[in-house]
N, C-alpha and C positions, 0 to 999 in steps of 0.2 A: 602524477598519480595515474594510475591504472587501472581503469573501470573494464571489466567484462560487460558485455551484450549480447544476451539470447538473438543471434541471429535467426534463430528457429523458431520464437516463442509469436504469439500471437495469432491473429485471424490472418495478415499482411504481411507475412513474412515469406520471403527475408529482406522485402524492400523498405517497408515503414520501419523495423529497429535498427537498421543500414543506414537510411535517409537520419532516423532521430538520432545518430551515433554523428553522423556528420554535423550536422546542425549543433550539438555540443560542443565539438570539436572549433566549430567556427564563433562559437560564443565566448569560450576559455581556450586561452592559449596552454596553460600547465596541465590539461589531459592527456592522456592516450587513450586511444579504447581497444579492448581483445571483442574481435567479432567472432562465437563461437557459434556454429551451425557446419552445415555440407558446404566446403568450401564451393564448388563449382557453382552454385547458383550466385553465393554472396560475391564472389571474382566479376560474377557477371553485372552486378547491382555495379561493383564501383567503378567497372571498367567503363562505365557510362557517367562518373562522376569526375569531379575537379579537387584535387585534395593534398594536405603533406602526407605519402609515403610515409613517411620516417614516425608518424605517428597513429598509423592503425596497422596491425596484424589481425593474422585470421587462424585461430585453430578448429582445426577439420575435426565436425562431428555429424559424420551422417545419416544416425538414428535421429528421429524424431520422437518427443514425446506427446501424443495427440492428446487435445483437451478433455478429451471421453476415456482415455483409459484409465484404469484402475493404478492411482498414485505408486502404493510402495509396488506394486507387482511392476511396474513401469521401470521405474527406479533400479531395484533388481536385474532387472531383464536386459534391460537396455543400457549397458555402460557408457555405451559410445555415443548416447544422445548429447545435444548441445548442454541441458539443464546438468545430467551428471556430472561434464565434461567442463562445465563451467566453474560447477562450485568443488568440483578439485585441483582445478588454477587456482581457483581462490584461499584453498587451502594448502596449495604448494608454495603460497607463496608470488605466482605471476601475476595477481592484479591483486588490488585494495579490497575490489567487492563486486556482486556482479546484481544482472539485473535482470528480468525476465518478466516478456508479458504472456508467458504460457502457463503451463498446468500448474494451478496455484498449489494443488496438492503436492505434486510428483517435486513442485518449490522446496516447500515445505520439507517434506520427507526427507532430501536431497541436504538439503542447511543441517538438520535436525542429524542427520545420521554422519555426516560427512566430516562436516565442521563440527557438531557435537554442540554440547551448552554451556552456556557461562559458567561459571565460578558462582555455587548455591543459589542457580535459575532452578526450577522444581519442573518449568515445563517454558519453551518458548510461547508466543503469541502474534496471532494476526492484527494488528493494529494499525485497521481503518481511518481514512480523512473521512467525514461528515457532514456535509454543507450547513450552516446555519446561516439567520441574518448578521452575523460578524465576523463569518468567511469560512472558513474551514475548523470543525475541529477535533478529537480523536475520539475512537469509539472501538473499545477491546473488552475482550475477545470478537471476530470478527469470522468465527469458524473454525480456528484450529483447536479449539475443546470445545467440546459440546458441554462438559459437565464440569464442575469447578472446585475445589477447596476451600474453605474460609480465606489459609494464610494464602492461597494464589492471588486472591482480589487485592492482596497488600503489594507483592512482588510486581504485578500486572502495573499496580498506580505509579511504584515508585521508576520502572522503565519507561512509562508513560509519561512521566513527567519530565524525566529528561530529554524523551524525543520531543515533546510540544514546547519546552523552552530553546534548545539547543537546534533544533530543525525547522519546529516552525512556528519561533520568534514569538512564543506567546512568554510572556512575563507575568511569572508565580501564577503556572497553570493551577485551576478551580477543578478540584478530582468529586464527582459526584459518583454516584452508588445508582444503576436505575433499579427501581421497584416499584412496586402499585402502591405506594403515598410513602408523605415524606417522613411521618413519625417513625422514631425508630425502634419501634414496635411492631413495624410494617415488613410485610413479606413472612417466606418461611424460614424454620430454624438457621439455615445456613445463611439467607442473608443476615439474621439480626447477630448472628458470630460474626459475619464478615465486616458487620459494620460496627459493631465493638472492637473491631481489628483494626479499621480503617480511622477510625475516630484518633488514633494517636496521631498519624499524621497531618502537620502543618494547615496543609491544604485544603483536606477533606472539608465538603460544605454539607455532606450529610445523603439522606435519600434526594431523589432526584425523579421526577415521574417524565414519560416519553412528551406529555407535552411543554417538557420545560428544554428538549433537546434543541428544536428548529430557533428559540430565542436566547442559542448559548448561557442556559443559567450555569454551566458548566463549562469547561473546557476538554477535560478527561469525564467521557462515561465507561464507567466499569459495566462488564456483564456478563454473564455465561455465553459461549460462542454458539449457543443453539439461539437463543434468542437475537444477540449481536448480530447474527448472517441475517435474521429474517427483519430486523430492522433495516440494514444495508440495503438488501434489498426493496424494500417497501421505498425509498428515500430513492434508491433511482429509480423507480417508476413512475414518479410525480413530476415531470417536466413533461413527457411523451402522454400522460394521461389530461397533462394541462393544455397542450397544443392539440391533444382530438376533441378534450369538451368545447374547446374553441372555434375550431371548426364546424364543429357539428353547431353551436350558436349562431355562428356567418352563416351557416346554411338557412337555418331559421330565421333569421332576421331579414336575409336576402342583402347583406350586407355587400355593396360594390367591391373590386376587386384593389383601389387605391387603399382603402380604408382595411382593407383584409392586411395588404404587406405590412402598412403601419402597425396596427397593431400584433403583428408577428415580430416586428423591430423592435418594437418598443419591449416584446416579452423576452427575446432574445438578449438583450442588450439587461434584462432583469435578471434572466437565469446566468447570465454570464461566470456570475461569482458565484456557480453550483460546479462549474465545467471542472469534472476530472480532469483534463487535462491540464491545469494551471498545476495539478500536485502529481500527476505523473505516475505513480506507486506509491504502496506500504509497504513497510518493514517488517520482518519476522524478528521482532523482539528476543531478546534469551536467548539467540545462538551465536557461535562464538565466531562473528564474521559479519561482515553487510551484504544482507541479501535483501533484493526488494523486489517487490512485485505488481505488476501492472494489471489493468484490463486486458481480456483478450481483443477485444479494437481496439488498442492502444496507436495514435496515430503516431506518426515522427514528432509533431510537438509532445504527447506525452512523453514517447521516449524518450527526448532529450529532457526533461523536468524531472525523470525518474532517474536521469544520472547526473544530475544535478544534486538533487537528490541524497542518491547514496555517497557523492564527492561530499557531502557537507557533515555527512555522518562520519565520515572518516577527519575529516577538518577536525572536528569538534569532539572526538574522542568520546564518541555516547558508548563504546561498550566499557571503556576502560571506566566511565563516571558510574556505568550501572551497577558494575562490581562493586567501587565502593560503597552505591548507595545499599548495597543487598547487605555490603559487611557491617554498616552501622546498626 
């Protein structure tokens, strides 16, 4: 199998998605990976590495697409970037799927226009990991719509549902609805359609309120991508806001400096099972290909966990099952 890798994509490149390609590669022996960026700098990463030849190639692309510029104008403009460069190997045919931890838009755009959308997808989706107290778990829209349909929050569950059992090993994922309370009477007109939409399926447990998200009452939350992003966000803010009220507590308490580590170990070793990096990337649901996308400090371990990854979406045949699920 044949995993593409934004050689260009991230804060650390092109040495962290180089290192994280290698580091795959030393984990599964049935990979190859396509390193796509400006060959000359990625030559220079490996020529400082230990590795099979026979299992990585490099196709030269030496536009960059920078994390500030403006998605589709990017996209557009810049053919030769790694991102566009990547996801038309992926559509020629030379790798399975690719991976990128750069311009999540210019991602997007690139899948969405390139590779095109599934077979009666309405719209693809960003569909974020989540930290809870029982590990990781999905949380879509994530940004790529801001604004929603009824029948989108059905399509959205039922992709959703097959990446959270198929990817990541939850069995008969729990699909909730987030709203401000759980009657289904709650929210405005378009949720209480969408959740008279949703109510047919299996799974669905109903509305769902943001403090039922951190104690997994759910597995799959649905939600508009305007709101989705700014939860995302708010959710990694609480690790770096828990390590300065902490400090700023040792400072006031006057607490010794043995006592300070430990309790940074002991929170470290708590948040452990928050760390993006054990999940690597999300997938752009609905387009017709595996595209995934990372943080932009995506380190080598995320990298390699994000083509892990996408190797397992291709294993396990999630577009071909989301089609059927769309036709029934």
């Amino acid at each position: 199998m044949v995993i593409a890798v934004d050689a260009a994509g991230g804060d650390h490149f092109p040495e962290y998605p180089v290192q994280g390609a290698l580091e795959a590669l030393g984990e599964r022996s049935d990979l190859k990976i396509l390193l796509v960026g400006p060959s000359g700098p990625i030559e220079d990463v490996l020529s400082e590495a230990s590795f099979d030849k026979s299992r990585i190639s490099v196709l030269d692309a030496p536009e960059v697409i920078g994390m500030n510029e403006s998605p589709a104008s990017a996209v557009k403009s810049k053919r030769h970037s790694s991102i566009v460069s990547g996801i038309g190997a992926h559509r020629n045919g030379e790798c399975e799927a690719f991976v990128s931890a750069g311009n999540t838009g210019a991602l997007l755009a690139a899948s969405t226009l390139i590779l095109g959308r599934l077979e009666n997808v309405q719209r693809p989706t960003i569909a974020a990991t989540f930290p809870t107290l029982r590990g990781f778990r999905l949380l879509l829209d994530a940004g790529a719509n801001l604004e929603l349909k009824p029948e989108s929050y059905v399509q959205f569950a039922r992709m959703a549902s097959i990446y959270a059992e198929e990817v990541m090993r939850i069995d008969d994922p729990k699909i909730g609805l987030l709203n401000v309370g759980e009657e289904p009477e709650k929210g405005t007109e378009l949720h209480k359609t969408a959740f008279n939409l949703l109510a047919s399926l299996p799974h669905f447990i109903g509305n769902v309120e943001g403090k039922d998200i951190f104690s997994a009452k759910a597995d799959v939350y649905l939600c508009d991508g305007f709101s989705g992003n700014l939860i995302l966000k708010f959710g990694e803010s609480i690790p770096a806001m828990i390590q300065d009220l902490l400090h700023g507590t040792f400072g006031e308490m006057k607490v010794d400096e043995k006592t300070r580590r430990a309790v940074l170990q002991l929170l470290g070793r708590a948040l452990d099972s928050f760390n993006y990096e054990h999940v690597g990337g999300v997938p752009f649901l609905g387009v017709n290909g595996v595209s995934m996308v990372g943080h932009g400090s995506s380190t080598p371990k995320a990298i390699k966990n994000m083509i892990f990854n996408a190797a397992r979406c291709v294993e396990m045949e999630i577009n071909r099952k989301i089609v059927a699920s769309l036709k029934s």
